[in-house]
N, C-alpha and C positions, 0 to 999 in steps of 0.2 A: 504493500500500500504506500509506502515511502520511499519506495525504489527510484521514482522520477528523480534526476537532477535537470536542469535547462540549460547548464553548460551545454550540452552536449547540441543544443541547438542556434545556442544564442548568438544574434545579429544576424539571425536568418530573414526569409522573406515574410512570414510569420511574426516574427518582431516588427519588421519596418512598419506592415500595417497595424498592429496593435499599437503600436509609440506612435506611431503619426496621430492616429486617433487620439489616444492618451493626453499627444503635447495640445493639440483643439481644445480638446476638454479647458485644459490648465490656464490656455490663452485666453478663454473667453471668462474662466472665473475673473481673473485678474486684471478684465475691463472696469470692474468695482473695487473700489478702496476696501468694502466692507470684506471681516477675513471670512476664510474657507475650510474645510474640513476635508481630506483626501483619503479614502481606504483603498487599502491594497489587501485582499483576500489571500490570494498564494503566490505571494512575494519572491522566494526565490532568495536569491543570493545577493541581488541588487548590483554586481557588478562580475563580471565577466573575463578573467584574463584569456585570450585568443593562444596564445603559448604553452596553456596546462595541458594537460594527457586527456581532458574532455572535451573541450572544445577543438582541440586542432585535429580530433580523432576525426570526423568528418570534414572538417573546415565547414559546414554550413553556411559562414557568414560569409564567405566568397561569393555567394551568389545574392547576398541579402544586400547588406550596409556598406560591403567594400566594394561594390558595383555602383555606387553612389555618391562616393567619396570627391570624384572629379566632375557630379555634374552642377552647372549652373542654374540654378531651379528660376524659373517663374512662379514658380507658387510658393507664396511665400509662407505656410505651414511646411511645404517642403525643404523652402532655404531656412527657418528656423531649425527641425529635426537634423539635416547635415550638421549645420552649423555648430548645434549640441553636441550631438557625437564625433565631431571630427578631432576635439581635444583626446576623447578618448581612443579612438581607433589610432589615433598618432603612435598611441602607445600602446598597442596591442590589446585595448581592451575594449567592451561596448554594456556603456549602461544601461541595467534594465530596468522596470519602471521604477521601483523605491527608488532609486536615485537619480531615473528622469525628475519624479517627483521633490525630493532632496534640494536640487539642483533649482529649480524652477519658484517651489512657494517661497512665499515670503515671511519675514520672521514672525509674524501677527497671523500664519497660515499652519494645519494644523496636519498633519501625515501619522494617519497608524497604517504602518506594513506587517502583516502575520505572516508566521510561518510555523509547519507543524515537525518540519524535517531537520534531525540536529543537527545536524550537519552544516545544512545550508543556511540555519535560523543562525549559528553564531559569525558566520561571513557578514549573513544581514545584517547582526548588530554590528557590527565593527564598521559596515560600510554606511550605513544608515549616521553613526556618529562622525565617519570624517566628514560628510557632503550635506550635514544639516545642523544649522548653529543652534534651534531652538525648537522646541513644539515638535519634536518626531518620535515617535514611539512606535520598537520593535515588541512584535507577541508573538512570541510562541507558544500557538492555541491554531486549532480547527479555525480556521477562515471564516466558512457561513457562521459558527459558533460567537466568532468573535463580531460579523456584522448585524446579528440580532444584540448581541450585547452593548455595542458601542454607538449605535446610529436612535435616534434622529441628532444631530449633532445642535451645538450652539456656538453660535447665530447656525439659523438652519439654509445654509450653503453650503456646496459641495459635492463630493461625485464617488462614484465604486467602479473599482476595476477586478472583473471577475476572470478569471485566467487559470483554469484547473487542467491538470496536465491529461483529464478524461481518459487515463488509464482503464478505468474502471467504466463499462457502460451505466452502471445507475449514476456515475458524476452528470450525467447531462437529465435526470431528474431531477436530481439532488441543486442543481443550479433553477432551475424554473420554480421547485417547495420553496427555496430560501427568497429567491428576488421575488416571490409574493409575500413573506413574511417581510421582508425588510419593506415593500412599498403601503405595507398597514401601519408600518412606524413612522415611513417616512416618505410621505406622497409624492413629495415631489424629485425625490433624489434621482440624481442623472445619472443611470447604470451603464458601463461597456461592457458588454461581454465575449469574450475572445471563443472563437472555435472554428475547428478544424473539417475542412473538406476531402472527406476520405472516398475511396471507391471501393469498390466490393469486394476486392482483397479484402476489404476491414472485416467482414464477417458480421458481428451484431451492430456492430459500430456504424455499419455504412447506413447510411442517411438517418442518423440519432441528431447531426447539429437539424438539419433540418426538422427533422420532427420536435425540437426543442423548441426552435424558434417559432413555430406555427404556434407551441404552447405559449411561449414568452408574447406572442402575439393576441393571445384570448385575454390577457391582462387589460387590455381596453386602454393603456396609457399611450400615446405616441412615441413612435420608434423609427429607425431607420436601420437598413441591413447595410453597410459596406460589403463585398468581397472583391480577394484579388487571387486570380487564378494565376499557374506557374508552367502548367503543365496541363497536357489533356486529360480528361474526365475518362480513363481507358479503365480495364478491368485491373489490373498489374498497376497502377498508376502509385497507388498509396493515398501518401495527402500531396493531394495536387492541387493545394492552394488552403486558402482559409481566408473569416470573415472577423467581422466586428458587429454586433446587434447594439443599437446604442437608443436607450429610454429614456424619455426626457433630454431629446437633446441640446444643446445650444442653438441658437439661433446663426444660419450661413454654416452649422458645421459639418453640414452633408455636401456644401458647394465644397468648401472649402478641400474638405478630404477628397470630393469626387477630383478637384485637378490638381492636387498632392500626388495621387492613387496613377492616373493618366499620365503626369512625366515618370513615375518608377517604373511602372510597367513597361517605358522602351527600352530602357536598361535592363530588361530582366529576361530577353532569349524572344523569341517568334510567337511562343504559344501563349506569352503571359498576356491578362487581358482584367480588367477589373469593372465594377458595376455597383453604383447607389442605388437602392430601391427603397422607396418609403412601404414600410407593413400597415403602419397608420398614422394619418397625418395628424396635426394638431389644429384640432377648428379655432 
């Protein structure tokens, strides 16, 4: 159950679209002085060196963040997210949301990152304390556990990043039970939810994100689907791509991501292709 680590993924194509999304989120709080409230569910390790025996086992991020690294973005969520990461990738490494997060609020702005895996929870704390001078707090606790316990926040501003490694097929129940618990606490909270686009290789797995999201869709709140494909939709394919469900969104942050999404995907091979679709709008 704790076997996931994200090393072995991290600053892949999968990352780019969940941080691009991510940093929208963060940009649009921080159009108001008033402070904010940031949870990170399954936070991870927060920071990633490219050089360890996990990450450079694949190299994943060759095809993600360092295909990225020399392009000159029009979009300017897209030239922000470079721009953040290119300090790190300088130096072999690439940050994941805790410490996008970290990195971004401000001192009056509030960050809980959980983590349930020991391993990766004492990375988090250590990196969570070098990249945030105030108001950040690492948990090591269950994630949905810790967002029924800590949300509706105050001032009630702020946002949830939902990122479960869906090892497990009930993880994609297990996220639609919680984000209707958390939206009876807290109505208006702006949720992201990360997941994966598998093909029938996956066995029970293959079309669970979707059959979530039709669930996360009965919820009646306004939503939007990002996805960005990487690869065809084949039998053998694996995950050939993956999405973002995002509740309660900011206001432009579907434009915004749709032509963030649009210049990555030329850097990312022939078959990559990406797509906004509103599930329900906001009257």
């Amino acid at each position: 159950m704790l076997s996931y680590q994200h090393a072995f993924h991290a600053g892949n194509h999968a990352d780019v679209i969940k941080h691009l999304c991510w940093l929208g989120v963060i940009k649009s709080l921080k159009k108001k002085e008033k402070p904010f409230t940031l949870y990170d569910s399954h936070a991870g390790a927060g920071l990633y060196d490219f050089t360890d025996d996990l990450s450079s086992k694949n190299k994943e991020y060759l095809s993600g963040i360092a295909s990225l690294q020399d392009v000159v973005a029009k979009s300017s969520l897209l030239n922000d997210y470079v721009s953040l990461c290119q300090s790190f990738v300088s130096k072999d490494a690439y940050p994941g949301s805790p410490v996008i997060s970290a990195e971004l609020k401000r001192e009056s702005d509030v960050l809980h990152a959980m983590e349930l895996h020991p391993g990766e929870f004492a990375k988090l704390e250590s990196n969570i304390a070098a990249y945030a001078s105030s108001n950040a707090h690492s948990h090591k606790r269950d994630g949905f556990e810790g967002l029924i316990a800590l949300t509706p926040p105050k001032p009630n501003r702020g946002a949830i990043l939902i990122d479960p490694p869906y090892e497990r097929a009930n993880e994609y129940e297990d996220v639609v039970t919680n984000v209707e618990r958390v939206l009876k606490r807290w109505q208006q909270a702006q949720i992201v939810i990360w997941y994966p686009l598998l093909s029938a290789r996956s066995g029970n797995k293959h079309g669970a994100s979707e059959a979530m999201c039709e669930k996360l869709s009965e919820l009646q709140v306004p939503c939007f689907k990002a996805e960005m494909q990487i690869a065809e939709n084949t039998h053998d394919a694996g995950m050939y791509g993956s999405g973002v469900m995002v509740l309660n969104p900011a206001w432009q942050l579907d434009t915004q991501l749709s032509e963030a999404m649009l210049e990555v995907t030329q850097h990312m091979g022939e078959q990559s292709s990406s797509s906004v679709t509103w599930v329900n709008k906001d009257n």
